[in-house]
N, C-alpha and C positions, 0 to 999 in steps of 0.2 A: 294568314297564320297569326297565332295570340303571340306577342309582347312578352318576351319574361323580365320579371324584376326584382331585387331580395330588399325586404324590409326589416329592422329589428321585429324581433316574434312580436305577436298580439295586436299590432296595429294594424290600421284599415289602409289598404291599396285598392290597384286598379286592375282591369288586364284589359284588352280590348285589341278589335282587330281591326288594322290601319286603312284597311279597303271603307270601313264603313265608319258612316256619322252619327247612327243613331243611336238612342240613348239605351237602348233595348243591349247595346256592345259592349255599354260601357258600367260597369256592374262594381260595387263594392262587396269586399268578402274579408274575414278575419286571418288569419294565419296563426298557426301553431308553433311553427319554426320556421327556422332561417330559411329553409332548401324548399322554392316555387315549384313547382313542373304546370308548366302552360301547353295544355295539352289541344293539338288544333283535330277537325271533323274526319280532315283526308289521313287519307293510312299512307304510313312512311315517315311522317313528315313529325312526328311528336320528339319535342325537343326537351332535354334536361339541364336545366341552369345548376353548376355548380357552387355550392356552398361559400359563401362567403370564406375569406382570409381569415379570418376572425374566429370559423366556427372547425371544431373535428368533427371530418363527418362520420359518418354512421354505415351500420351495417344496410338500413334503408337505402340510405344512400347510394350504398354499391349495388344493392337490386335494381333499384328503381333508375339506375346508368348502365347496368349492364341488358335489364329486361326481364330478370329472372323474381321470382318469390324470395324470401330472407329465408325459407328454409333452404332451399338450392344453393343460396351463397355461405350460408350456416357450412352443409357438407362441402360445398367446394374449399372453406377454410380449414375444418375440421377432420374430414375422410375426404380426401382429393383423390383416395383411389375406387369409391360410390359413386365418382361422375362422370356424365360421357364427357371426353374429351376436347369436343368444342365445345362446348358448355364449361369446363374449368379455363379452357382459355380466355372465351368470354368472359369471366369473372376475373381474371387474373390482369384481364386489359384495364376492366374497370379499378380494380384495386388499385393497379399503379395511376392510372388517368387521377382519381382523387388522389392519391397518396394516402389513401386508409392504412391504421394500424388496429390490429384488434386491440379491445381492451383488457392489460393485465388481470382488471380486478375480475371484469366480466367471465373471464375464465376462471379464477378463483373462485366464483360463487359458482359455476356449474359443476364446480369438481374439477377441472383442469390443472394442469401443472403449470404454475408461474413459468419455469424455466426464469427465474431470476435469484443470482447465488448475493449474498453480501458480502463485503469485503472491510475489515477493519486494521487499520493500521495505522502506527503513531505517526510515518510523515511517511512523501512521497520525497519529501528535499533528498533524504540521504538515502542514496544510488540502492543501497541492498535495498529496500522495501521497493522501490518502484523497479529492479531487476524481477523480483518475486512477482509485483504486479505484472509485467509481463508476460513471465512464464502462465500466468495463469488467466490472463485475458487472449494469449494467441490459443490455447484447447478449448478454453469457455466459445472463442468467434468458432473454432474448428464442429463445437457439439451444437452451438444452437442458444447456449447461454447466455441471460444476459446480466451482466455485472452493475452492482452498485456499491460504491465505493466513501467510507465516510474513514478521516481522520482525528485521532485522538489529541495529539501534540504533547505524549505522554501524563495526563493528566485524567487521573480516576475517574472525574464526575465527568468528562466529555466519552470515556467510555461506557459508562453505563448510557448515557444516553444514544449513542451511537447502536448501540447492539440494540435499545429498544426500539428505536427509527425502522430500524432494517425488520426489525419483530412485524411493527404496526406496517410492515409495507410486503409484507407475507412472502419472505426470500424464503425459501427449499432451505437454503442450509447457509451456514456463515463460512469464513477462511479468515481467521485473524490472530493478530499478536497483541497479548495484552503483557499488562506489568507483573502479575504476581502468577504466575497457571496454575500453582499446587494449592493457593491460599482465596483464588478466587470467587467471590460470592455468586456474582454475572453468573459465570458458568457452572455454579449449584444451580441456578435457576435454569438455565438452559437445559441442563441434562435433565433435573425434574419436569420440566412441562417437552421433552422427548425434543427440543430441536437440536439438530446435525450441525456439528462445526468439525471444524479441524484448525490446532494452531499451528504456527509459523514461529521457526526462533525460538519457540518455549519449551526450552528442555526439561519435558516432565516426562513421567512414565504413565502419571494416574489419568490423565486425559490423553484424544487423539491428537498426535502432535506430529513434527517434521522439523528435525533442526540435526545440527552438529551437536558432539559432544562438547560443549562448552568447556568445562571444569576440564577437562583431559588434554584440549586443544591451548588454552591458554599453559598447564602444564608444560606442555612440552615448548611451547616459545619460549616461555621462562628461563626452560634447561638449556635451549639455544642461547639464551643472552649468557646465561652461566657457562656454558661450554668455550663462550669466547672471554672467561676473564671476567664478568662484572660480577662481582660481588654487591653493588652498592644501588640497586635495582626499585624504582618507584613506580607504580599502577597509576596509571590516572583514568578517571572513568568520568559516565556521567552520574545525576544521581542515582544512587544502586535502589535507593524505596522505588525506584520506578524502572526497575528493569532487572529482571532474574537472571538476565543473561549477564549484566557486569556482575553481577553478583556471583555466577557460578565461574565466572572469566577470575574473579579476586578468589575465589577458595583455589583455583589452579594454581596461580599463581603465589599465594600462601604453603601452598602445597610444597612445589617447588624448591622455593628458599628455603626451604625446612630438611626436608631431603639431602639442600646440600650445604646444611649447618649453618643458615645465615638467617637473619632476623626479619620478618617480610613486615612488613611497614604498612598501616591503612591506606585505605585509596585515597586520591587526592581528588575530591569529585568538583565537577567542573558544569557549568550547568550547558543541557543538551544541546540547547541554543547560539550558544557566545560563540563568536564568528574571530574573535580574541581573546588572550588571554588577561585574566583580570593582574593589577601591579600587584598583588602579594602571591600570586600563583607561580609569576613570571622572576619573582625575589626570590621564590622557593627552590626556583629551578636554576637558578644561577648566582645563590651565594655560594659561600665556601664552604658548605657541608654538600654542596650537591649532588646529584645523585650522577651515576657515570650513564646510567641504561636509562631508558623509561618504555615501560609499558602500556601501553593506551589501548582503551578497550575495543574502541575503533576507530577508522581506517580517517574518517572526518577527522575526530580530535586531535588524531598524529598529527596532520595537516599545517593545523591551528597550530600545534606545538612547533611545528617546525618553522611555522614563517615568524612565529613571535621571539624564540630562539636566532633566526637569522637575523631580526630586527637587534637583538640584544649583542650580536655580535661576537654569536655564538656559533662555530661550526659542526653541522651533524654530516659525516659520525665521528669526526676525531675528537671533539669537547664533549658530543651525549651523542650516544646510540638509541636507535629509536625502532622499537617495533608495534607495528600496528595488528587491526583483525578485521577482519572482512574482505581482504583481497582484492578490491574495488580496482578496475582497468586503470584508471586514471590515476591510481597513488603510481604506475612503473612510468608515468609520464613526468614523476618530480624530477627536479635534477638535486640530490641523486634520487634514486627508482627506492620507491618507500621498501621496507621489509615487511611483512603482513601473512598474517594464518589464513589464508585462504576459506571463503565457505562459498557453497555452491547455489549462489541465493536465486539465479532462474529456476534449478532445478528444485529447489525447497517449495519453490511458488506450484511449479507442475504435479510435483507428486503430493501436496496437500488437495489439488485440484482432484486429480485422479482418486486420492482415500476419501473424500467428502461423498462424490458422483458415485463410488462405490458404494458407501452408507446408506444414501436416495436411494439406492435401485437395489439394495439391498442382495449387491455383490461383492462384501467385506468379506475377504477369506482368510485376512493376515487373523495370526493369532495373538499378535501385540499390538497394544494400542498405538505406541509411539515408534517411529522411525528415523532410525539415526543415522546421517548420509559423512560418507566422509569427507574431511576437511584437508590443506595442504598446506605448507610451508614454506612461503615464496622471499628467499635471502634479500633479493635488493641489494642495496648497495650503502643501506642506513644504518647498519651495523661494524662497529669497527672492535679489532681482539684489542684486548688490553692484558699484558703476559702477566702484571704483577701492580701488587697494591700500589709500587713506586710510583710505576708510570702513570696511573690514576691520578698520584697526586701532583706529579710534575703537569698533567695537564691542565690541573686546575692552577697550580701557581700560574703558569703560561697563558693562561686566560688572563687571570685576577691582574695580568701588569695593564691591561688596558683600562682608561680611564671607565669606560661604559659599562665594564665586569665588576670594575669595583664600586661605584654606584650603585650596583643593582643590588652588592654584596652588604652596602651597608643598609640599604633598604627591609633586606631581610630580615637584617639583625633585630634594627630599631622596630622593625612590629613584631618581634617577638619577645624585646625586650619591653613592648609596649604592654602584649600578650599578657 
């Protein structure tokens, strides 16, 4: 029986059979690739050497281990219902035996469907976006799809590059969240050259979208802080040029204090990242004009606010009430249980999935482009009533006797006396 052996392609080996010495056995010959087959005279007995670690095999490969022609293993990959049935098993033994994957592109250029969806979003760090991922990787594994996933880190030129990535790697269609969706140029060009997305979180009407009503949801927290007494109410967000949603969370919220006669203050933006609060942020929030409420646009930033407030020696909610958004499990594990607008972000993930896969197969029957899922309003235990301006101010005197309150208080002053 012949010898098999694998050499890098193009160089000269051997094969020969160990019963004999002569030279007539022992024979040089070229190779083309990795994958030998040393094939011996007796029937039965022809052996196939698999592929080097090194190399992906091939559709060759799976004929020439299972027995069959590349067209037979073609249909048993492509039409498995063309083939007799030990004949697909045959093929399907060998499939697994190499660990063959067909190739995405390969199918691409015959007219095949990738079945590969792209995914873009600014982090997986914070819970909503990788709840959404979720939702939309357990239907993707449920249909067959397979997801590729690039992150922005809220910064414009990593999205454009991301959405082109995913372009040059020939996804069906995208699922993503960017900063601007009404004003976006990316997805001019997407809808002009016909490719399928659906966003996430971007409450727009003019493209296909999936979110909460932002602007109405931040509204109504608002009137929740006001219904318990605070009049003296401050937004803290991240940067709003990079996210429409603190943006349409501040018109709610503007909204609000107006409504009920009170004067809504800009946001206090805080950059997406900061794991703490910077010293003039933390001065802001704990001189003697402070704010009694604060509003944050999400569920993270309350977080940050709350530990750097306890750091200050500060307690939430009797010194500041605190309400967050995004509902996130983990804020009812604070001690105390955050207060938070709830949004339904597996399900944002799922049903972005479902109107995309609708759009492909070209079963879109809603008559509006955007869908607006409802949002909730989860108390906590981070909000405290305050009956009257008095008690407001008694609470801040009551802070300010501690040496740590009045530190921070004169901190504040001196940079905006700096200011």
């Amino acid at each position: 029986m012949f010898t098999n052996f694998i050499t890098p392609a193009g160089r000269t080996g051997f094969y020969h059979r160990p019963a004999s010495r002569t030279k007539r056995a022992c024979q040089p010959f070229v190779r083309h690739a990795f994958v030998i087959f040393a094939i011996d005279n007796r029937p039965g007995e022809n052996v196939y050497t698999k592929p080097a670690d090194t190399m992906t095999p091939t559709i060759k490969d799976v004929a020439a281990h299972a027995g069959f022609s590349i067209a037979t293993v073609s249909r048993a990959i492509n039409a498995p219902h063309t083939v007799n049935p030990v004949t697909l098993e045959k093929v399907r033994q060998s499939i697994d035996a190499l660990d063959f994957r067909p190739s995405p592109l390969g199918r691409q250029l015959r007219g095949e469907r990738s079945r590969l969806i792209g995914v873009v979003l600014p982090t997986i760090a914070n819970p909503v976006f990788a709840e959404c991922l979720q939702g939309i990787d357990e239907l993707a594994a449920a249909q067959g799809f397979r997801l590729m996933l690039m992150t922005t880190q809220y910064d414009a030129e990593r999205e454009r590059h991301a959405i082109e990535t995913l372009r040059e790697q020939r996804v069906e269609g995208l699922i993503l969240t960017v900063a601007d969706a009404d004003t976006h140029p990316l997805l001019d060009e997407l809808d002009h050259a016909g490719m399928l997305y659906v966003l996430m979180h971007n409450d727009t009407v003019r493209r296909p979208s999936v979110s909460v009503d932002n602007r109405l949801a931040a509204f109504e927290g608002v009137r929740m802080l006001i219904a318990h007494g605070h009049r003296h109410i401050l937004m803290l967000a991240g940067t709003l040029a990079a996210s429409d949603r603190a943006r349409l969370r501040h018109v709610g919220y503007s909204q609000a204090m107006q409504q009920a006669g009170l004067t809504p203050a800009p946001a206090l933006e805080i950059d997406f990242n900061a794991d703490e609060l910077a010293p003039s942020v933390l001065a802001h929030l704990t001189g003697s004009q402070r704010p009694t409420a604060l509003f944050c646009s999400n569920d993270l930033l309350a977080m940050v606010v709350m530990r750097g407030l306890r750091r200050a020696h500060l307690d939430v909610p009797r010194d500041m009430s605190i309400l967050g958004f995004d509902g996130l499990a983990m804020g009812e594990l604070l001690a105390p249980p955050l207060a938070s607008i709830g949004s339904p972000n597996r399900e944002i993930g799922c049903s972005a999935w479902r109107r995309l896969i609708a759009r492909i197969d070209g079963t879109y029957a809603d008559a509006s482009l955007s869908l607006t899922l409802p949002y909730t309003l989860r108390e906590g235990a981070t909000i405290a009533a305050i009956s009257s301006h008095a008690d407001a101010a008694s609470a801040r005197r009551s802070h300010e006797t501690t040496p740590a309150a009045a530190q921070s208080g004169s901190s504040y002053q001196a940079a905006h006396s700096a200011g």
